[in-house]
N, C-alpha and C positions, 0 to 999 in steps of 0.2 A: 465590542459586544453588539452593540448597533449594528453593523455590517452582518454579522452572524443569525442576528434575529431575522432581519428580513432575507439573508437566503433563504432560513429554513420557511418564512411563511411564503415566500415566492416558490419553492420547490412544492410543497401541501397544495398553493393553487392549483400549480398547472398539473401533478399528479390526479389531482379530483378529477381532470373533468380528460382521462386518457382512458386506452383501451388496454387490454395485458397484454407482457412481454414475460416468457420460461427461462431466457441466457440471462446469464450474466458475466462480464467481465469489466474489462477497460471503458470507462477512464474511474473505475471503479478500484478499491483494493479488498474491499469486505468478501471473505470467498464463499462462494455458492457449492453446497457440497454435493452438487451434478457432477459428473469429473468429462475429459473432453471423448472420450467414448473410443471401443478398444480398437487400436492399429492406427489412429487419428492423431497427430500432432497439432494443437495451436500455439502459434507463435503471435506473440505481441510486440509493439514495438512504439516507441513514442518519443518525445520531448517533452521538460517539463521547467516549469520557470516560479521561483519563490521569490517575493521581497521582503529583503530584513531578514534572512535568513541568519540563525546566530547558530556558532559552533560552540558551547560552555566549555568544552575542554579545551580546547585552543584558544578559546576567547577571538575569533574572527567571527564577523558581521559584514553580510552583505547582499546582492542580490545574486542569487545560485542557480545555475541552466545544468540541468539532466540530462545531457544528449545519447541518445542511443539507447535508453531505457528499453531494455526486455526482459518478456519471460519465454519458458518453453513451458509446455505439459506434451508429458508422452502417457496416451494414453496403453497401458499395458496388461487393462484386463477392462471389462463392461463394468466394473465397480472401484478401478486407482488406476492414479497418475501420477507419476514421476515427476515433477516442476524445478523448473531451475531459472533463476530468476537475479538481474543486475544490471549495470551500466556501463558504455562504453565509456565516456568521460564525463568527466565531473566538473565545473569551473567557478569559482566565485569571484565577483567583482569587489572586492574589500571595500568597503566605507568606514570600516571601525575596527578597531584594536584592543582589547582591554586585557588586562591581566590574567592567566588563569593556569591552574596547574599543567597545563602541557606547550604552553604559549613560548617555551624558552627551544623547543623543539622546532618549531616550526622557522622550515629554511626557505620560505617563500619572503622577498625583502619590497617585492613593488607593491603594485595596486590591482594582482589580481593573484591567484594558484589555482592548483587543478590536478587531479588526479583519478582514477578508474575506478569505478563504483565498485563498492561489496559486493559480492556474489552467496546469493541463498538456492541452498541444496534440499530440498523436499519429496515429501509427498502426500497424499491427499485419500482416502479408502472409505469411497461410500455405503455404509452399514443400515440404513435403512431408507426403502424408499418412498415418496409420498405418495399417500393415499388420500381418501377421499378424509377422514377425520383425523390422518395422523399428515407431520411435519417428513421430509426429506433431511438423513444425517448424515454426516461422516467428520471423519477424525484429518485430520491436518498435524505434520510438524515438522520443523523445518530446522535448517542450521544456517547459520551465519558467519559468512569465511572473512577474513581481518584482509583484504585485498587493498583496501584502502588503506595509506600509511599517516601515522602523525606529523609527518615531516611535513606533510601537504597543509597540515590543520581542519582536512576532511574527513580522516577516518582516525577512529580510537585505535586501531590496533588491538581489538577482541575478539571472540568468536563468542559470538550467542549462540540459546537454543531457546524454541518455542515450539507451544503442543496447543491443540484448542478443537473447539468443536465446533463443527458450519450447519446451521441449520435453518430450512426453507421452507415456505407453505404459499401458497398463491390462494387467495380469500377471494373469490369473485374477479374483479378485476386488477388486483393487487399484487403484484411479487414484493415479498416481505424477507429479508434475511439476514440473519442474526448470528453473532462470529460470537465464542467467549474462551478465554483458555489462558493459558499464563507465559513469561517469558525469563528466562533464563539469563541475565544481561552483565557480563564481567566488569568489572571496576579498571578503567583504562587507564589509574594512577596505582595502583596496590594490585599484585595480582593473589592476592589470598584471601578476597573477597567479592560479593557479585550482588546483585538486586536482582529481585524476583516481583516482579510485576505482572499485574494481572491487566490481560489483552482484550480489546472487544472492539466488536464493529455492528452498526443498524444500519440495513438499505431499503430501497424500494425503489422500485423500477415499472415502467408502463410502458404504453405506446400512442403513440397521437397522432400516428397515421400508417400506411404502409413500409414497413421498414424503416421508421423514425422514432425514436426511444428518448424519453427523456429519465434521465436517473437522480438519486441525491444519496448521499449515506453520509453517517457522523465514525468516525476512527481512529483511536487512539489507544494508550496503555493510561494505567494509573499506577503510581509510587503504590507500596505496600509499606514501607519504611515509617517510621514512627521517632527515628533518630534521624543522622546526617545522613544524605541523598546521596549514593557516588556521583560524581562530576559523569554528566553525560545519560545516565538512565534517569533524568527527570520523567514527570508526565508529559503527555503531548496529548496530542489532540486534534483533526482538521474535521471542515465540511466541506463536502464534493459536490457541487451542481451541474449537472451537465446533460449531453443529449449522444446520442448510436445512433448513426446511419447503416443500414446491413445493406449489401446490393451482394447476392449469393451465397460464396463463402466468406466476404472479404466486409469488413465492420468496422467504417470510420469515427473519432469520437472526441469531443474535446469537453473540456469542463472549468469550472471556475474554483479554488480553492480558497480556504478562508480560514486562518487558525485561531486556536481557540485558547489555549494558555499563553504567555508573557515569554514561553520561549518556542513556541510556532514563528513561523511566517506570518506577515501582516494577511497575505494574500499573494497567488498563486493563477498561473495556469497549466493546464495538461493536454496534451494533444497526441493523437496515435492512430494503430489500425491492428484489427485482430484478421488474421488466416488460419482458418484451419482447412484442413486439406487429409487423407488418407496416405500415409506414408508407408506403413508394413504389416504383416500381419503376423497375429501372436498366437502359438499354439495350442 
């Protein structure tokens, strides 16, 4: 908690004393309800590294690499985008082993496994735009394909869904933006039941020099449940500190990660680049 407090009073510093930035993306995941604008594709792309990363359904613990993390958005009209979003491999370093309801599944026998990230299928429709006294909206929501197998001890074998609303306002020098909406999340041990947890994400973004951004946000889900928790849709929760380099189209960016509940990561990093570019047009 220590570590947490002082990202976030290190992030407030250096936000104080920058200039404004209007994008938003990577190494961010709170969504900005600007969409990538129409005939426009951006593509993201990155690595990412957790330590102490625990699986509660498999009961595997260890340190986790993200390699090939991306998204797409097609932008298909001046107000939605199509996003699609996942990973090439997946890999944990095992440290620890503990019992858990899907742990007799798992046919990984050394000291590491690995398997191909989930794949989420969405979209994004922005419904009102910012003005001088009103915020920027739109609606978001997405599905979650079970790509990942339990056999690995990486993926539940579910398919979620999630709905929420993005919303933005730039106060002076500030970009402020605010995610809330809820999540649809299947029980990876019983299939005749699911957790519905409510979604949310805070960011803020600036600039502190020509094409230099430094951003933070806090994001995560919380339990709705009042009884027993399914294995797997616990709360979560991270904090993102990090900085955007933009040089034209092309937005390099890395950040520092830090979790916030007892089954987060200790701590994290993220590293990527955003493109976007003009691909087709829509009629």
């Amino acid at each position: 908690m220590r570590r947490v407090i002082r990202a976030v009073v290190l992030a407030g510093v250096v936000l104080a004393v920058a200039t404004p930035v209007l994008a938003q993306s990577r190494p961010l995941v709170t969504e900005d309800p600007e969409t990538v604008g129409q005939g426009q594709i951006l593509l993201e792309a990155g690595i990412d590294y957790s330590r102490e990363e625990f699986f509660p359904a498999s009961g595997l613990q260890g340190n986790f690499w993200r390699i090939g993390t991306f998204g797409l958005s097609f932008g298909v009209s001046s107000i939605a985008e199509i996003q699609l979003d996942g990973g090439i491999r997946n890999r944990l370093a095992i440290t620890n082993r503990l019992s858990a309801p899907l742990s007799a599944m798992v046919t990984a026998e050394g000291d590491s496994t690995s398997d191909v990230g989930d794949l989420s299928i969405g979209a994004k429709i922005k419904i009102m735009t910012e003005g001088i006294s009103r915020p920027s909206l739109a609606i978001r929501f997405s599905t979650k394909l079970p790509n990942a197998g339990n056999e690995s001890g990486l993926g539940l074998d579910t398919t979620d869904f999630s709905f929420g609303f993005a919303m933005a306002k730039t106060v002076q020098s500030i970009r402020f933006v605010g995610n809330a909406g809820f999540a649809i999340l299947g029980d990876p041990v019983r299939g005749d039941r699911q957790n519905d947890v409510f979604t949310y994400g805070v960011s803020v973004a600036r600039a502190i020099a020509e094409g230099l951004e430094v951003v933070a946000e806090v994001n995560g889900r919380a339990n709705t449940r009042s009884n027993t928790v399914p294995i797997g849709t616990e709360s979560r929760s991270v904090i993102r500190v990090g900085s955007r380099l933009t040089r034209g189209p092309v937005r390099l960016d890395g950040a520092l990660v830090l979790g916030v509940t007892e089954r987060d990561p200790t701590w994290g990093l993220s590293t990527g680049f955003t493109w976007v570019f003009n691909a087709f047009r829509t009629p």
